[in-house]
N, CA, C and O atoms as CSV, one atom per row, in Angstrom:
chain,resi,resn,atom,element,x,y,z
A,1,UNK,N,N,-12.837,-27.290,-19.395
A,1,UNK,CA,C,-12.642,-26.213,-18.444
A,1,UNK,C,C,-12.354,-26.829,-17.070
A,1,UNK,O,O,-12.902,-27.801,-16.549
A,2,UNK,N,N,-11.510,-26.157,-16.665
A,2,UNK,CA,C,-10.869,-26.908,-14.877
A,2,UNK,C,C,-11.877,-26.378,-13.947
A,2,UNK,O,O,-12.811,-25.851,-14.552
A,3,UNK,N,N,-11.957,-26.357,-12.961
A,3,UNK,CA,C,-12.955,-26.224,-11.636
A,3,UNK,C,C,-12.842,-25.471,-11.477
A,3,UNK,O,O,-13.799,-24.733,-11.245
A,4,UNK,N,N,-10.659,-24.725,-11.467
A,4,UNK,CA,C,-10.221,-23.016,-11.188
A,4,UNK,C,C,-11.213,-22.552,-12.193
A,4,UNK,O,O,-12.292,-22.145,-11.763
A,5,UNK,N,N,-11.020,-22.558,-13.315
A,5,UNK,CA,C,-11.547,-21.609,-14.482
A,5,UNK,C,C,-13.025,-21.191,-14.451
A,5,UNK,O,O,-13.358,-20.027,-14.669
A,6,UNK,N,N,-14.217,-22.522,-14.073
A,6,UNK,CA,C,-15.451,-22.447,-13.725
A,6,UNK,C,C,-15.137,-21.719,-12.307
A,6,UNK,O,O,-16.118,-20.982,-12.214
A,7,UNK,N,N,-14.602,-21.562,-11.522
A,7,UNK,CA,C,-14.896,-20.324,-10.034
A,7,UNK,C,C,-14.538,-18.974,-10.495
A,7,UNK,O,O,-14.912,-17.904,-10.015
A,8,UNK,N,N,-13.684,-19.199,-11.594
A,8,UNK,CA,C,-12.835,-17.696,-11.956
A,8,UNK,C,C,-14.070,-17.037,-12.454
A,8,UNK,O,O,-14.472,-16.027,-11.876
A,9,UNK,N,N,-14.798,-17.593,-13.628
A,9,UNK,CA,C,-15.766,-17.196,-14.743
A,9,UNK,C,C,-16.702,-17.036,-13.958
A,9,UNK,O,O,-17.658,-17.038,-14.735
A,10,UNK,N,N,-17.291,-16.836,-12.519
A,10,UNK,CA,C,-18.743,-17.117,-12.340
A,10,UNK,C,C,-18.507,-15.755,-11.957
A,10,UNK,O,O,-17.482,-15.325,-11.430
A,11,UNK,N,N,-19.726,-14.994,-12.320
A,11,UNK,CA,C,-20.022,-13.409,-12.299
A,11,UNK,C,C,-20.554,-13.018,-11.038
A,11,UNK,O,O,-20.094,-11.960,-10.609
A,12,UNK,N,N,-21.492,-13.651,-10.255
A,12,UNK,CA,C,-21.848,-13.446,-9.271
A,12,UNK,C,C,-21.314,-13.587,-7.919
A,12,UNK,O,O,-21.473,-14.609,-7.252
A,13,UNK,N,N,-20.494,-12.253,-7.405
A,13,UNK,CA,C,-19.956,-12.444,-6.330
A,13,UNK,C,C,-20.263,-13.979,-5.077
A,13,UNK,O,O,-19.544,-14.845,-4.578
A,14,UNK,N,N,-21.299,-13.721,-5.032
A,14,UNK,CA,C,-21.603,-15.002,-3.622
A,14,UNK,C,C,-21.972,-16.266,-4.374
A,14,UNK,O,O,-22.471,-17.060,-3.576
A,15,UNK,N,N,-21.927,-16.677,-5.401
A,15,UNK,CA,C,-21.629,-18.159,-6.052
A,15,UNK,C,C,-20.492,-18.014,-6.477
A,15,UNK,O,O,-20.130,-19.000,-7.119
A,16,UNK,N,N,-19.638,-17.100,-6.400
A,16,UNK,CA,C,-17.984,-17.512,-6.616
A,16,UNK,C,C,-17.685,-17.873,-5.107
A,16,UNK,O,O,-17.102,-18.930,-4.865
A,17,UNK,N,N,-18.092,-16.968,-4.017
A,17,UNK,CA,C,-17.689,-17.450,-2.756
A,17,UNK,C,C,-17.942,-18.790,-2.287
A,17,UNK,O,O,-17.089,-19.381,-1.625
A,18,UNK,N,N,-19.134,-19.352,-2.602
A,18,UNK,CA,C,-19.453,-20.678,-1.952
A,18,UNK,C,C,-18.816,-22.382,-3.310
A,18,UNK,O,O,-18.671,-23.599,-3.193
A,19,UNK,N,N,-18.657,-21.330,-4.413
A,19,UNK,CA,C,-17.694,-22.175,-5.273
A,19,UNK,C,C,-16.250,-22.377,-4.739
A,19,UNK,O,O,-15.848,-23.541,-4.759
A,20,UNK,N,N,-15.501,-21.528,-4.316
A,20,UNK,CA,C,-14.467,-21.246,-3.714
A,20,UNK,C,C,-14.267,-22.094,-2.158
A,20,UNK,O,O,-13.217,-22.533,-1.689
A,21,UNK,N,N,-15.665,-22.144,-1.568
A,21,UNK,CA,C,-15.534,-22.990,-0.567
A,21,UNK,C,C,-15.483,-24.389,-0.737
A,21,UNK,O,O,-14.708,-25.094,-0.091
A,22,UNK,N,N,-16.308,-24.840,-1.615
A,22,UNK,CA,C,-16.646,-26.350,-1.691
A,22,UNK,C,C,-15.216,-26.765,-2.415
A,22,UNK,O,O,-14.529,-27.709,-2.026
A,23,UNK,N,N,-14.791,-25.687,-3.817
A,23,UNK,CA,C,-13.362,-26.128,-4.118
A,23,UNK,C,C,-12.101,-26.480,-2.511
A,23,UNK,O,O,-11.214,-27.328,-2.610
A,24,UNK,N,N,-12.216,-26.027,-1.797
A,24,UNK,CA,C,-11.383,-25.662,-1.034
A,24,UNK,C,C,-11.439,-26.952,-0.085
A,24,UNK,O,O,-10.415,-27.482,0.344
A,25,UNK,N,N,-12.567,-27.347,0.165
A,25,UNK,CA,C,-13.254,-29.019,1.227
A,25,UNK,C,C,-12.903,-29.394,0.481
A,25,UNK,O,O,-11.959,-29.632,1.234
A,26,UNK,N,N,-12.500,-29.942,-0.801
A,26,UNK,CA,C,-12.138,-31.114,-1.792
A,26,UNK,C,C,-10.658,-31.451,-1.634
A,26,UNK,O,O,-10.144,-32.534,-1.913
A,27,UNK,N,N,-9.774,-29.895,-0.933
A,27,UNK,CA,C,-8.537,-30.798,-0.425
A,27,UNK,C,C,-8.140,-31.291,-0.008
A,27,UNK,O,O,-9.094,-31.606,0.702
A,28,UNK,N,N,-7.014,-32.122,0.528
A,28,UNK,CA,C,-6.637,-32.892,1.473
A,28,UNK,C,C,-6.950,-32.234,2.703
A,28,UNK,O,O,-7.294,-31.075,2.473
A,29,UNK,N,N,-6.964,-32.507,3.866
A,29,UNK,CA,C,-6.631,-31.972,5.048
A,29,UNK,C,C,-5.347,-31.257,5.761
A,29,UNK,O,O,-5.427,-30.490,6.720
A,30,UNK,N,N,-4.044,-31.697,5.045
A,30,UNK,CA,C,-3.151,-30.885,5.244
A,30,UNK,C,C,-2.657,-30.092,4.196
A,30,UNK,O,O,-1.605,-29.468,4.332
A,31,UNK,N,N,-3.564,-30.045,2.780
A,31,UNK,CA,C,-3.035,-29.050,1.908
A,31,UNK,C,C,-4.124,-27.832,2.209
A,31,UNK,O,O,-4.058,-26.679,1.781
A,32,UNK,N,N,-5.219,-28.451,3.126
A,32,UNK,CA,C,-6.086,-27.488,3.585
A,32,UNK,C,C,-5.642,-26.748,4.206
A,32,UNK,O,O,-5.648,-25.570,3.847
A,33,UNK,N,N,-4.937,-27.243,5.687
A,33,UNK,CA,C,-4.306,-26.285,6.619
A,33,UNK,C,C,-3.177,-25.610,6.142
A,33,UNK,O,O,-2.922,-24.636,6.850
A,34,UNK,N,N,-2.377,-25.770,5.170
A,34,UNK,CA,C,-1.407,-24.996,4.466
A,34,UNK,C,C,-1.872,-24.162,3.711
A,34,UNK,O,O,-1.148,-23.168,3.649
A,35,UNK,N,N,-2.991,-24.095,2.940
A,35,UNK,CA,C,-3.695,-22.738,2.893
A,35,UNK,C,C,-4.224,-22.095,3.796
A,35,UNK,O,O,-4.460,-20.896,3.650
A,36,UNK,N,N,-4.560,-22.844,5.066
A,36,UNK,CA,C,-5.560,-21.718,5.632
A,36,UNK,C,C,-3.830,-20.933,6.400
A,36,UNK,O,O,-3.421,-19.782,6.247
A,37,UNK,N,N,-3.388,-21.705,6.935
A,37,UNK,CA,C,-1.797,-21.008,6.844
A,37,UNK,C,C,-1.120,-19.794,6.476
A,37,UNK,O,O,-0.648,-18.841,7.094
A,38,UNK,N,N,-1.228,-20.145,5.230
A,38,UNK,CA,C,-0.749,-19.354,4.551
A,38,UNK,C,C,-1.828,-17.972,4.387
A,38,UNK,O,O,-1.467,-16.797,4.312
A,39,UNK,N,N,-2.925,-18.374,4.365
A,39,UNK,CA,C,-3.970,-17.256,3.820
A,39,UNK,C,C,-4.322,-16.444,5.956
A,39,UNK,O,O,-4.432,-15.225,6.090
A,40,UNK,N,N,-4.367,-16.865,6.515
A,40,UNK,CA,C,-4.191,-16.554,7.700
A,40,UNK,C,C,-2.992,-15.373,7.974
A,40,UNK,O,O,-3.039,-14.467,8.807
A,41,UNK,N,N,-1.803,-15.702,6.918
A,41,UNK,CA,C,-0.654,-14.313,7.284
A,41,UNK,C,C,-0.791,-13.275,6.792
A,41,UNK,O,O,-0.603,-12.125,7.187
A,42,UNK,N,N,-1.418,-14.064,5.137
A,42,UNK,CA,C,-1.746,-12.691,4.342
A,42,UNK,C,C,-2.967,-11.665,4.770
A,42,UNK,O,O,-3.246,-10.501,4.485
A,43,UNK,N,N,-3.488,-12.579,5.509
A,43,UNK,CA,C,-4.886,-11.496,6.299
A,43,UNK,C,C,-4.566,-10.438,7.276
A,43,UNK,O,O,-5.057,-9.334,7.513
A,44,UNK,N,N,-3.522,-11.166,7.801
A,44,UNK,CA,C,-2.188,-10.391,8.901
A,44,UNK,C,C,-1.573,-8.938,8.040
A,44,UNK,O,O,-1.520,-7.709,7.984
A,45,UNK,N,N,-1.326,-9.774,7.670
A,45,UNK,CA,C,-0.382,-8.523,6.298
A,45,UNK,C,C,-1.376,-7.318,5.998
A,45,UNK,O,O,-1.007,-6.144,5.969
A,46,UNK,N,N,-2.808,-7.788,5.755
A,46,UNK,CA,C,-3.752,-6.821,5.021
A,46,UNK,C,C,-4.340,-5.811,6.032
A,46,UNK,O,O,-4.876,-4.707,5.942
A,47,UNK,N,N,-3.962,-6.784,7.184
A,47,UNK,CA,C,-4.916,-5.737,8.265
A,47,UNK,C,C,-3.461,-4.649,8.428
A,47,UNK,O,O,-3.513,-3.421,8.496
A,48,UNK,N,N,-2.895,-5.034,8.445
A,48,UNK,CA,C,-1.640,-4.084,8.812
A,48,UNK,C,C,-1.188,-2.781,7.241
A,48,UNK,O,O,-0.378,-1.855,7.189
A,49,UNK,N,N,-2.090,-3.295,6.281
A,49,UNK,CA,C,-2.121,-1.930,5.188
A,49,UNK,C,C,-1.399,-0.947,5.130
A,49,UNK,O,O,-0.561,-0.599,4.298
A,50,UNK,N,N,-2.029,-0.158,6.775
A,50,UNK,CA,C,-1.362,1.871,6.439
A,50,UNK,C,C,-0.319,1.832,7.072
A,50,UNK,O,O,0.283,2.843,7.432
A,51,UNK,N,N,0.153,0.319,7.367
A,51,UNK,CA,C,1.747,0.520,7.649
A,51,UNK,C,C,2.575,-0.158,6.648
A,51,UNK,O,O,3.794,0.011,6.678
A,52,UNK,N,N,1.958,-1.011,5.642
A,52,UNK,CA,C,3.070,-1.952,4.842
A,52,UNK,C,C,2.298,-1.654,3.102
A,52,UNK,O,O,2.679,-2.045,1.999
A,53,UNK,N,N,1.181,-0.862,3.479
A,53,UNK,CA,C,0.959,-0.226,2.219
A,53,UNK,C,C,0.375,-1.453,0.960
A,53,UNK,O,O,0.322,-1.338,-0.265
A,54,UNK,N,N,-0.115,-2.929,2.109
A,54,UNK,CA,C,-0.428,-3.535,1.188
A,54,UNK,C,C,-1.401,-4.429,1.672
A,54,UNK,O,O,-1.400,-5.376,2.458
A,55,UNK,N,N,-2.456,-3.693,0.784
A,55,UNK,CA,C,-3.915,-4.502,1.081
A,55,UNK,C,C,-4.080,-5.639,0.419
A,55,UNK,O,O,-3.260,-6.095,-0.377
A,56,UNK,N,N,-5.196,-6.170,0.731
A,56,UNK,CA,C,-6.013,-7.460,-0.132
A,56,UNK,C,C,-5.552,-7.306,-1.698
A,56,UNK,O,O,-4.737,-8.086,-2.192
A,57,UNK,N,N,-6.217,-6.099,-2.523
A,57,UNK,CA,C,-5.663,-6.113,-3.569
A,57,UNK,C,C,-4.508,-6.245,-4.348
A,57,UNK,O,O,-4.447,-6.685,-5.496
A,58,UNK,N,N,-3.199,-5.651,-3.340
A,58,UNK,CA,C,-1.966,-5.346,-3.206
A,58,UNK,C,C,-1.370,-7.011,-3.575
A,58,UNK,O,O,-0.876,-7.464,-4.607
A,59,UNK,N,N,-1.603,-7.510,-2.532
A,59,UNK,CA,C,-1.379,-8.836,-2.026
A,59,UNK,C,C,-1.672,-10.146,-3.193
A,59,UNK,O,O,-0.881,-11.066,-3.398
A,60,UNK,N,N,-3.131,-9.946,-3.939
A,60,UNK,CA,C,-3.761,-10.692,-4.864
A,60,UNK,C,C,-3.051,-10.349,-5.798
A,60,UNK,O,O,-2.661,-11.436,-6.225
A,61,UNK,N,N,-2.539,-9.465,-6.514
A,61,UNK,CA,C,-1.537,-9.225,-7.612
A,61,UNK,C,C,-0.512,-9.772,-7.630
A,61,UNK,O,O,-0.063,-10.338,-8.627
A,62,UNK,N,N,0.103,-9.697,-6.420
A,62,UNK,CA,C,1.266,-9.935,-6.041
A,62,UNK,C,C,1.745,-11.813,-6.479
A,62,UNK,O,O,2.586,-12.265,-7.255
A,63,UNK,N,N,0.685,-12.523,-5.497
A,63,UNK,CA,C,0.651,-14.151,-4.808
A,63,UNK,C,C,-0.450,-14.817,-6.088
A,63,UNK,O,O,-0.216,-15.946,-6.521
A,64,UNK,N,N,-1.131,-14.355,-6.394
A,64,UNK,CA,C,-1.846,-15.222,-7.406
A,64,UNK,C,C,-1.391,-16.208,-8.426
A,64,UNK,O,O,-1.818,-17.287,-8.836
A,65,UNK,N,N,-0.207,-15.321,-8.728
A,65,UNK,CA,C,0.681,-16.592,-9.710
A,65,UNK,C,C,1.106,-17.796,-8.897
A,65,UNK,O,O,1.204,-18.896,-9.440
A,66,UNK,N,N,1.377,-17.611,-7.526
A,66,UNK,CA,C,2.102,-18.557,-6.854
A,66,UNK,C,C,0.762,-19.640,-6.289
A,66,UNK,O,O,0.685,-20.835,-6.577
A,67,UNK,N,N,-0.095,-18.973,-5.545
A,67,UNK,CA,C,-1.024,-19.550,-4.830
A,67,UNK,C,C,-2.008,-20.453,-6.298
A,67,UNK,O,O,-2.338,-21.635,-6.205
A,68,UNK,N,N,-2.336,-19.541,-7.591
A,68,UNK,CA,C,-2.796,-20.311,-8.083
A,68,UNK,C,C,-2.350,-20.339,-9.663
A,68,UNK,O,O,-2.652,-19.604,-10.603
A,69,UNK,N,N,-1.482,-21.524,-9.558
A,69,UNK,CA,C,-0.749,-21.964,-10.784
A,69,UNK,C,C,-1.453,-22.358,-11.621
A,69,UNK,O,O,-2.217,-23.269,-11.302
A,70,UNK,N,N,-1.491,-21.821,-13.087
A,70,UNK,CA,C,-2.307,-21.827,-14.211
A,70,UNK,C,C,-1.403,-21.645,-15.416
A,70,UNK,O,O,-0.644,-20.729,-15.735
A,71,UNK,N,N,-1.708,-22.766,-15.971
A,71,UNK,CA,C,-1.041,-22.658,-17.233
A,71,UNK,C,C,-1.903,-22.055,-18.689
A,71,UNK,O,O,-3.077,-22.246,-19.007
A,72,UNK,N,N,-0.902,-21.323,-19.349
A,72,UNK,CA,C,-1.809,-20.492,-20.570
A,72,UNK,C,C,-1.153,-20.613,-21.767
A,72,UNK,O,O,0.060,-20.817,-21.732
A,73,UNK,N,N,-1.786,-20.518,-22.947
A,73,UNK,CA,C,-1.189,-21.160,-23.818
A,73,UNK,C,C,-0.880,-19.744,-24.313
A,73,UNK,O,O,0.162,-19.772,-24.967
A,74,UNK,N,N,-1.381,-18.576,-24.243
A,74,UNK,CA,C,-0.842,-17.148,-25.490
A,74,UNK,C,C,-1.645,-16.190,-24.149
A,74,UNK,O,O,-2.507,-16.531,-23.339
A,75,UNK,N,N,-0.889,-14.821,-24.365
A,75,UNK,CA,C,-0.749,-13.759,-24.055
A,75,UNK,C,C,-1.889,-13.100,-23.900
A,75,UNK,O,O,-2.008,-12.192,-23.077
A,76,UNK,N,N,-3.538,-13.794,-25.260
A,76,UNK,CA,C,-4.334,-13.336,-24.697
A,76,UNK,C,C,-5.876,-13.957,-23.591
A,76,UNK,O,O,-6.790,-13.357,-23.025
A,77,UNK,N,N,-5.506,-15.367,-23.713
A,77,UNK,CA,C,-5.817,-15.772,-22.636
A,77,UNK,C,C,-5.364,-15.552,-21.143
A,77,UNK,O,O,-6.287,-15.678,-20.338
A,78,UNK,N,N,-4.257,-15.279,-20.664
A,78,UNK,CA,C,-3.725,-14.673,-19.116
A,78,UNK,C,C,-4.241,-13.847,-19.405
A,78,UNK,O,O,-5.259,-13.879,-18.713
A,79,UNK,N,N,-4.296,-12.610,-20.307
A,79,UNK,CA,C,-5.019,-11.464,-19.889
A,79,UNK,C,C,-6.217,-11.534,-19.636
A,79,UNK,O,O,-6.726,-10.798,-18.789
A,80,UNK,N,N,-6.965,-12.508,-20.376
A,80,UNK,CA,C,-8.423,-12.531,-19.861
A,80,UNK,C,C,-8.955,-13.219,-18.360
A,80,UNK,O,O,-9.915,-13.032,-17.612
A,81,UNK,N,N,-7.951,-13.972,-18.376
A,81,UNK,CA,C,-8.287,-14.761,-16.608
A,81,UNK,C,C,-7.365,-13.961,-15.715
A,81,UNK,O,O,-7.684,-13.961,-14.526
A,82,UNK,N,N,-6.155,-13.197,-16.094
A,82,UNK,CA,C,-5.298,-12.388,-14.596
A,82,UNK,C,C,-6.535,-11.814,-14.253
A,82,UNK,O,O,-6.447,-12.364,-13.155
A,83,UNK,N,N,-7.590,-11.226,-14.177
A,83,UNK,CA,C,-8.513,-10.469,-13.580
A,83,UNK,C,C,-8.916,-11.295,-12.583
A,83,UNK,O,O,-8.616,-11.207,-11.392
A,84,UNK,N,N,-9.848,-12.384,-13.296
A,84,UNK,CA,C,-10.845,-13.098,-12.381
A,84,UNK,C,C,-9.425,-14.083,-10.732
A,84,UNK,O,O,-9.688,-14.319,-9.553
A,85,UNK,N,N,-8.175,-14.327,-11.488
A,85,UNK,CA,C,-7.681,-15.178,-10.862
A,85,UNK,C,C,-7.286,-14.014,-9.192
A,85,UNK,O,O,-7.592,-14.253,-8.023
A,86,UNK,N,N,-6.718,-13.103,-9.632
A,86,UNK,CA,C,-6.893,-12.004,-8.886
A,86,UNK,C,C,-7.704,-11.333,-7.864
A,86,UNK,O,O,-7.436,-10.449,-7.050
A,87,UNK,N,N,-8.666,-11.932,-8.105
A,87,UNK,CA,C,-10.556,-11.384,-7.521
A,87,UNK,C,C,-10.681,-12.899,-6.445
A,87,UNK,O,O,-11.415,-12.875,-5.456
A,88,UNK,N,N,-10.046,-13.873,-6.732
A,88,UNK,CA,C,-10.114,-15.190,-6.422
A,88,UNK,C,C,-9.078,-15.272,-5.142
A,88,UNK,O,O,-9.436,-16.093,-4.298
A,89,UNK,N,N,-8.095,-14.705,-4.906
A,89,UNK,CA,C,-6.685,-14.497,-4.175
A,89,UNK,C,C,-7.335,-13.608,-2.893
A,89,UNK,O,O,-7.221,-13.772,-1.679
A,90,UNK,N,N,-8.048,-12.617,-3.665
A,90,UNK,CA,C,-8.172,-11.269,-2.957
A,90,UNK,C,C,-9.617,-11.444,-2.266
A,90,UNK,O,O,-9.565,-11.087,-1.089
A,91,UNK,N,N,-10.701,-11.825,-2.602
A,91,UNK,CA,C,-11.669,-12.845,-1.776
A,91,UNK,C,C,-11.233,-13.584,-1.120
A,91,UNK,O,O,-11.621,-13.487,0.045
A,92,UNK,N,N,-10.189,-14.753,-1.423
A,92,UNK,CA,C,-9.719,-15.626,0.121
A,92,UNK,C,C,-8.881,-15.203,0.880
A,92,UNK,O,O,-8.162,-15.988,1.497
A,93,UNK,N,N,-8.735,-13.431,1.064
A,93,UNK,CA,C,-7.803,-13.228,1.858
A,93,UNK,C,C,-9.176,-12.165,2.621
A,93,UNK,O,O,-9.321,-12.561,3.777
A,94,UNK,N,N,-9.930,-11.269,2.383
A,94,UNK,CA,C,-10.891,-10.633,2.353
A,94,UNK,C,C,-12.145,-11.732,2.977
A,94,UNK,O,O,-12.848,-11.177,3.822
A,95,UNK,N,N,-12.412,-12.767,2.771
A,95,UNK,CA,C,-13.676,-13.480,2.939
A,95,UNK,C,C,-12.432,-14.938,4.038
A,95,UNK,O,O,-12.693,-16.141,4.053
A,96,UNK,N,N,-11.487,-14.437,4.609
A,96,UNK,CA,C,-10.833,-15.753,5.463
A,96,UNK,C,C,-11.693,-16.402,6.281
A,96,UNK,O,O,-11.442,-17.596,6.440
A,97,UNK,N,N,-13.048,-15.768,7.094
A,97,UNK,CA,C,-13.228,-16.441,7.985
A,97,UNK,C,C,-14.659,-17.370,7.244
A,97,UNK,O,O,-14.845,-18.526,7.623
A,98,UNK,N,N,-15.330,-16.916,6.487
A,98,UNK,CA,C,-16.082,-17.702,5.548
A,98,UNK,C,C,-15.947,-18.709,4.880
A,98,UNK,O,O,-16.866,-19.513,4.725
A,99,UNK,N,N,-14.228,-18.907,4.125
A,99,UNK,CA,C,-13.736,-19.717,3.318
A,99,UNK,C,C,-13.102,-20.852,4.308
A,99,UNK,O,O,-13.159,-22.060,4.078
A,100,UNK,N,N,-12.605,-20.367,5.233
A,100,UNK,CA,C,-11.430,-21.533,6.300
A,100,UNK,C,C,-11.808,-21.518,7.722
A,100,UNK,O,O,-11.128,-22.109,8.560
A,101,UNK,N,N,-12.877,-20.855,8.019
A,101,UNK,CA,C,-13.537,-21.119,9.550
A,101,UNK,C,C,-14.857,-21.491,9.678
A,101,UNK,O,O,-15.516,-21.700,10.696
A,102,UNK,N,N,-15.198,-21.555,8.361
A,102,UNK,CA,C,-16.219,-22.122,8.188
A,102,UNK,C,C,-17.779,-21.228,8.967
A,102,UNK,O,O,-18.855,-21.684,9.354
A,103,UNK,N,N,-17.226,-19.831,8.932
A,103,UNK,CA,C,-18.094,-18.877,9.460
A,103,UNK,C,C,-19.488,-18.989,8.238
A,103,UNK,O,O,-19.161,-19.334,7.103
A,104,UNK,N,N,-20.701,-18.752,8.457
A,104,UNK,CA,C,-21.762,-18.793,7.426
A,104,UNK,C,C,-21.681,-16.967,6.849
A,104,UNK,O,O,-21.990,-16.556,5.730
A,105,UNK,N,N,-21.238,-16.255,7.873
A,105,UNK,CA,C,-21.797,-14.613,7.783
A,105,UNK,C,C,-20.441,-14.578,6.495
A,105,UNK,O,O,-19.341,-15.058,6.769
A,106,UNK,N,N,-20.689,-14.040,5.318
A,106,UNK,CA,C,-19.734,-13.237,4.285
A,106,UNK,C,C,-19.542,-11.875,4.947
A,106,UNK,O,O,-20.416,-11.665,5.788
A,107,UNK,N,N,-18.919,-11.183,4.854
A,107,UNK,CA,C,-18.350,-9.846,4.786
A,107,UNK,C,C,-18.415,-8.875,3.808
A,107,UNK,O,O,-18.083,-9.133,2.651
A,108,UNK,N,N,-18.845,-7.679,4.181
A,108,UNK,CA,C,-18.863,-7.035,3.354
A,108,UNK,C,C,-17.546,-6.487,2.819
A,108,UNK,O,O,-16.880,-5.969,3.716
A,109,UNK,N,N,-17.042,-6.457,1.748
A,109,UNK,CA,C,-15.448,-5.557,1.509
A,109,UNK,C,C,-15.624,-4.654,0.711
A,109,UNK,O,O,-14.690,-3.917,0.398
């Protein structure tokens, strides 16, 4: 099992969050800032919703394939991880200042 798959599978909201963080310190420093980058616009994007009609959730459907590349061998494995990988997208766009500012306070969403 990969490290993604152990953060995807963990049931408990706030040990996926602080899994999600420590995954996230293990990157380089500039593949760091290219996520926080990138996850910084999409937060942009989300706050702006009731005009572009596309929230956190919206957004995690959307970018998950891209942001987190996963290979699957049959039709019914993706179905069983598109959920969790989804929940994973949509937390680091939802939980930005926890995951990449290194804020301690989570958010409620």
């Amino acid at each position: 099992m990969t490290e993604l798959e152990d953060v995807a599978l963990k049931s408990d909201r706030s040990c996926r969050l602080v899994a999600i963080r420590s995954l996230l310190q293990k990157f380089s420093p500039i593949t760091f800032g290219v996520l926080k980058f990138i996850f910084q616009h999409l937060v942009r994007v989300a706050e702006n919703s009731r005009v572009n009609n596309m929230d956190s959730k919206n957004i995690a459907i959307c970018w998950w394939p891209t942001l987190l590349p996963f290979e699957f061998s049959d039709m019914t494995r993706f179905e069983c991880m598109r959920p969790h990988m989804e929940e994973i997208v949509q937390a680091m766009i939802d939980q930005y200042p926890f995951l990449f500012l290194n804020k301690d306070e989570v958010l409620m969403v």
